[in-house]
Kinemage of the C-alpha trace (Angstrom):
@kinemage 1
@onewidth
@group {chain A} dominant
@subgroup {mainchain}
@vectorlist {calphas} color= white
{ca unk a 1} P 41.331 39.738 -3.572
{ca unk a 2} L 44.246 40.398 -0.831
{ca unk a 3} L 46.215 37.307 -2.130
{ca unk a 4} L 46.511 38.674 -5.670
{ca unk a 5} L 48.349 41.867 -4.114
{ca unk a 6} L 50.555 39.848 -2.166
{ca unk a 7} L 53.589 38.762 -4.817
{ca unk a 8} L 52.958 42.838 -5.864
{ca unk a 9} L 53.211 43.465 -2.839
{ca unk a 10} L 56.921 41.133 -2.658
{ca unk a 11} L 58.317 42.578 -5.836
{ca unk a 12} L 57.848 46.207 -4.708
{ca unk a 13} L 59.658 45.455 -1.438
{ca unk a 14} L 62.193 43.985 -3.739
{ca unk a 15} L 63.070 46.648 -5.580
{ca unk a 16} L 63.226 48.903 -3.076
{ca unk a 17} L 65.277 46.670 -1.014
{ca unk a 18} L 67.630 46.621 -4.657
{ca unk a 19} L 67.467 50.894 -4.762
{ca unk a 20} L 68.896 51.348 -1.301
{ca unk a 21} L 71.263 48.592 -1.317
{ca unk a 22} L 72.679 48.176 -4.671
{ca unk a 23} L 74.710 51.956 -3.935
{ca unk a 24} L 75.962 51.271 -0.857
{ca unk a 25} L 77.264 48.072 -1.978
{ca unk a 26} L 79.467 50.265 -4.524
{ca unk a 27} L 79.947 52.758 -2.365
{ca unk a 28} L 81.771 50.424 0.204
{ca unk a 29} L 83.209 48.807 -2.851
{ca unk a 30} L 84.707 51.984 -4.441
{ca unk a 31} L 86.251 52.981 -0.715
{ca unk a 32} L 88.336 49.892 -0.741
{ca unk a 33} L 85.726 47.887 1.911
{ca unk a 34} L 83.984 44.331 1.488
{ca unk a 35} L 80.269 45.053 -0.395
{ca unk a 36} L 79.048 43.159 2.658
{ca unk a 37} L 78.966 45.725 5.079
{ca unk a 38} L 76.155 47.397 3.178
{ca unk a 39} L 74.200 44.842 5.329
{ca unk a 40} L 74.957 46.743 8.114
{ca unk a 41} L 72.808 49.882 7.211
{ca unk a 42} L 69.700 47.458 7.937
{ca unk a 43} L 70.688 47.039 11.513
{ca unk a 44} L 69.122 50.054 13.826
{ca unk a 45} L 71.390 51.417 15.632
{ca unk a 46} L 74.294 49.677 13.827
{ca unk a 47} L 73.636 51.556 10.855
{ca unk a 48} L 74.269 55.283 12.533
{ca unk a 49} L 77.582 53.958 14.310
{ca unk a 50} L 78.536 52.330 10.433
{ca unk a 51} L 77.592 55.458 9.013
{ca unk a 52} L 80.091 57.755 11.286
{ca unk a 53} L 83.094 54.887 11.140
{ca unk a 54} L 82.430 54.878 7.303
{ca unk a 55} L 82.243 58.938 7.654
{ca unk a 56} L 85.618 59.729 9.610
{ca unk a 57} L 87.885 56.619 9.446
{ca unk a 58} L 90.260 56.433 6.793
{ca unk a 59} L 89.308 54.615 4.173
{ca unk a 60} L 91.957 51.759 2.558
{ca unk a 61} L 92.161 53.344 -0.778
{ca unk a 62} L 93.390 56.433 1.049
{ca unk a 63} L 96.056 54.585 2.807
{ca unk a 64} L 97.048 53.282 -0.708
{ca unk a 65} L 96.978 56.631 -2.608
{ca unk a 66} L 99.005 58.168 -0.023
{ca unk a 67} L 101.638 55.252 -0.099
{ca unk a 68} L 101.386 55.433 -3.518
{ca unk a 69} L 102.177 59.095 -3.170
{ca unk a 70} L 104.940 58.860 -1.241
{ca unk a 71} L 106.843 56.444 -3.359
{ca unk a 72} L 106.473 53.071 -1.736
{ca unk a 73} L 104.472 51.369 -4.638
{ca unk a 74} L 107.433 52.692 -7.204
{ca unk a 75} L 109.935 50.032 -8.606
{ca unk a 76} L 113.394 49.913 -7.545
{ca unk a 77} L 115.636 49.928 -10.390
{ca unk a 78} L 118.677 49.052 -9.875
């Protein structure tokens, strides 16, 4: 009976693997970062020193919303 739960048992683990990873992929996405780095969060340790880099660095779509801001990204007419 145990080998009939096992692929149950793989396609559970699956999806949850898909619910926690499938955010943080966008998340990093959205924030101007490489989807990879959701990896990262599966890594003890790693994971807590990703989440407080991802937490209080600035993020590359900020850098380009404030250059944005200040002008830089406007055409120069002539």
């Amino acid at each position: 009976m145990e080998g009939l739960f096992q692929p149950m048992h793989l396609i559970v683990i699956l999806v949850i693997i898909g619910f926690v990873v499938v955010p943080w992929i966008q998340i990093f996405r959205k924030a101007g970062y490489s989807g990879w780095l959701s990896v990262l969060i599966f890594i003890p340790l790693i994971n807590l020193a990703t989440l407080f880099w991802f937490a209080f660095s600035r993020w590359p779509i900020e850098k380009e919303a404030e250059r944005l801001r200040m002008g830089a990204g406007a055409p120069i007419v002539p």
